[in-house]
C-alpha positions in Angstrom: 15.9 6.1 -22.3 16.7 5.3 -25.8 17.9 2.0 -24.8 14.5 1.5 -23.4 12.8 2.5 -26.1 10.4 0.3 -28.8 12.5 0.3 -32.0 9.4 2.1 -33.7 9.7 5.5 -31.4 13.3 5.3 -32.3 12.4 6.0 -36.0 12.6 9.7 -37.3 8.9 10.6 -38.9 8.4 11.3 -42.4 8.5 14.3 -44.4 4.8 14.7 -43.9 5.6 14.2 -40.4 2.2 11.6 -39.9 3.9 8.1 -39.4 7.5 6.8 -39.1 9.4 6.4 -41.9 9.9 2.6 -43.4 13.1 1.5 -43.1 15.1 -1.1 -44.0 14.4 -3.3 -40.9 18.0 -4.6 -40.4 19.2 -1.2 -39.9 16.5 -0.4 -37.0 17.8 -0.5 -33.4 16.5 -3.0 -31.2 15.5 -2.3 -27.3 17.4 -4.0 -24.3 16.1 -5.9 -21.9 16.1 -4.1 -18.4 15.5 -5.9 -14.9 15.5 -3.5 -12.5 16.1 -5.0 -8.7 15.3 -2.1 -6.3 17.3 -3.7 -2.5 14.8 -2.6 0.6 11.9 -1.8 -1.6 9.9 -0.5 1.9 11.9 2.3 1.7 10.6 3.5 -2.0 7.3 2.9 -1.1 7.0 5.2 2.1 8.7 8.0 -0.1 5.6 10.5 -0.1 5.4 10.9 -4.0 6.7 7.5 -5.0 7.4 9.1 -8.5 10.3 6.3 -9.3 8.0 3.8 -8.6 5.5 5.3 -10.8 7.3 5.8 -13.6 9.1 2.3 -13.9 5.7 0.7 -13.0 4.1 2.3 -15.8 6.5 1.8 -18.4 6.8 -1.8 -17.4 2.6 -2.3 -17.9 2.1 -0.4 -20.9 5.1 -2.2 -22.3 6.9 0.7 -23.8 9.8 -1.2 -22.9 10.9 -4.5 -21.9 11.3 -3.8 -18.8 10.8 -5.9 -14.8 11.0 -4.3 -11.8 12.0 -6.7 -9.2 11.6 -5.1 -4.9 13.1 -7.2 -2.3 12.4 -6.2 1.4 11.8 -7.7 4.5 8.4 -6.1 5.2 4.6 -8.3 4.8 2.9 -5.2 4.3 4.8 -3.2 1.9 2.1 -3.4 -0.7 -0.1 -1.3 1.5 2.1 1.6 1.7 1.9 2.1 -2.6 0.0 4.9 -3.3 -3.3 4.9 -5.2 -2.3 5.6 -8.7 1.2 3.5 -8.0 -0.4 0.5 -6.8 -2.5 0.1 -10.0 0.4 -0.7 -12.1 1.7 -2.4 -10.1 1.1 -6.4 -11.0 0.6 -7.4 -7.1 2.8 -10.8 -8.1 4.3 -11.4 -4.4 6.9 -13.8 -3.8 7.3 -14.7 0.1 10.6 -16.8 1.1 11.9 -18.1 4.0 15.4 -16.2 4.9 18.0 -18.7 3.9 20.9 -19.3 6.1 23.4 -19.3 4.3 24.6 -16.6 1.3 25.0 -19.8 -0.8 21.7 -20.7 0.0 20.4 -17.2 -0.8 22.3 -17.7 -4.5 20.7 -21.1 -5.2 17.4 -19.6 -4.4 18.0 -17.0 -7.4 19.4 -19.4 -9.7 16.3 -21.7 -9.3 13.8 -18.6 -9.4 15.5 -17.2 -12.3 16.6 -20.2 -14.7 14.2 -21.9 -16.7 13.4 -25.8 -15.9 14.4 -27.3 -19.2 12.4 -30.7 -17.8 9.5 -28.6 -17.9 10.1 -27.0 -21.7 10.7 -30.8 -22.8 7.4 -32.2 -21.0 4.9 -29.0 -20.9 5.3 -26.6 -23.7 4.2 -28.2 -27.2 6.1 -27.6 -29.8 8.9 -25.2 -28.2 11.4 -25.2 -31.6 15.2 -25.7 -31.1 15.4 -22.4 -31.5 13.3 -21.8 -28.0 15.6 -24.4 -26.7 18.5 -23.0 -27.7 17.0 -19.3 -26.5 16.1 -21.1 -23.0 19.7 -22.5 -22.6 21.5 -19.8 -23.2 19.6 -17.8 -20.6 20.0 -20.5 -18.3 23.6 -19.8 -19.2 23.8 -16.8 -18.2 22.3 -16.5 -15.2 25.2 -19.3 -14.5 28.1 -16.4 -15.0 26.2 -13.8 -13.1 26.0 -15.9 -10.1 29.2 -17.2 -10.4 30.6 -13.6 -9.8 28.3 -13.1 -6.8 30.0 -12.7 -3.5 30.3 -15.7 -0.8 30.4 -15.2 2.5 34.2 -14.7 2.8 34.7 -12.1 0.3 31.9 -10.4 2.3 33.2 -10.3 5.5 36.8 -9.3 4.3 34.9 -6.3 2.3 33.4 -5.2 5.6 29.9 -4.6 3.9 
């Protein structure tokens, strides 16, 4: 959890114990990006408490952490099956796709969903710095790597997943 933490609840309290102590800001810990992707999401909604859900939905809105939590099923209707208190943090931001058919398909689908169009930085976003550029391209980087280590279709089938 610590890695999940805001650098500010990492920070020991004073000796009056009201606020956290200043520090020197180089030496404070920064927090990790999370994305969590949770495979057959259906199945995590019909639990009957639905306490993961909870928990990671509610860090993820009151920002305690940056933190996404990404469900993939197969199931229209899985929204309906959130309980109450689960389904109001949860953002209701749906993405329906068609099933590709092929895995390479699948992976292209990611990699366009996930990267950022730099077209679109150049033309839309005024004034985006070369820093945000450079921020942008690196991310587009590495989505590059993780996908190249995804498996084809091959590697599958001679797995036997």
């Amino acid at each position: 959890m610590a890695i999940l933490s805001h650098p500010d609840e990492l920070r020991a309290p004073d000796e009056e114990g009201e606020e956290p102590a200043e520090q020197d800001p180089s030496s404070t810990t920064t927090t990790l990006s999370v994305i969590f992707v949770l495979e057959e999401f259906d199945l995590f909604a019909t639990h009957p408490r639905q306490t993961l859900l909870y928990n990671l939905f509610d860090i993820a809105q009151s920002r305690k952490a940056p933190i996404a939590v990404i469900g993939t099923t197969t199931r229209i209707d899985v929204v309906e099956s959130l309980e109450k208190r689960v389904k109001s943090r949860f953002s209701h931001r749906t993405v329906h796709l068609k099933n590709p058919p092929t895995l390479k398909g699948f992976w292209e689908i990611c990699k366009e969903g996930l990267g950022v169009d730099m077209d679109e930085v150049d033309s839309e976003i005024n004034g985006s710095s070369d820093e945000d550029r450079r921020c942008f391209e690196a991310w587009n980087s590495h989505i590059e790597v993780v996908i190249s280590y995804a498996p084809s279709n091959s590697e599958i089938l001679t797995s036997g997943v």
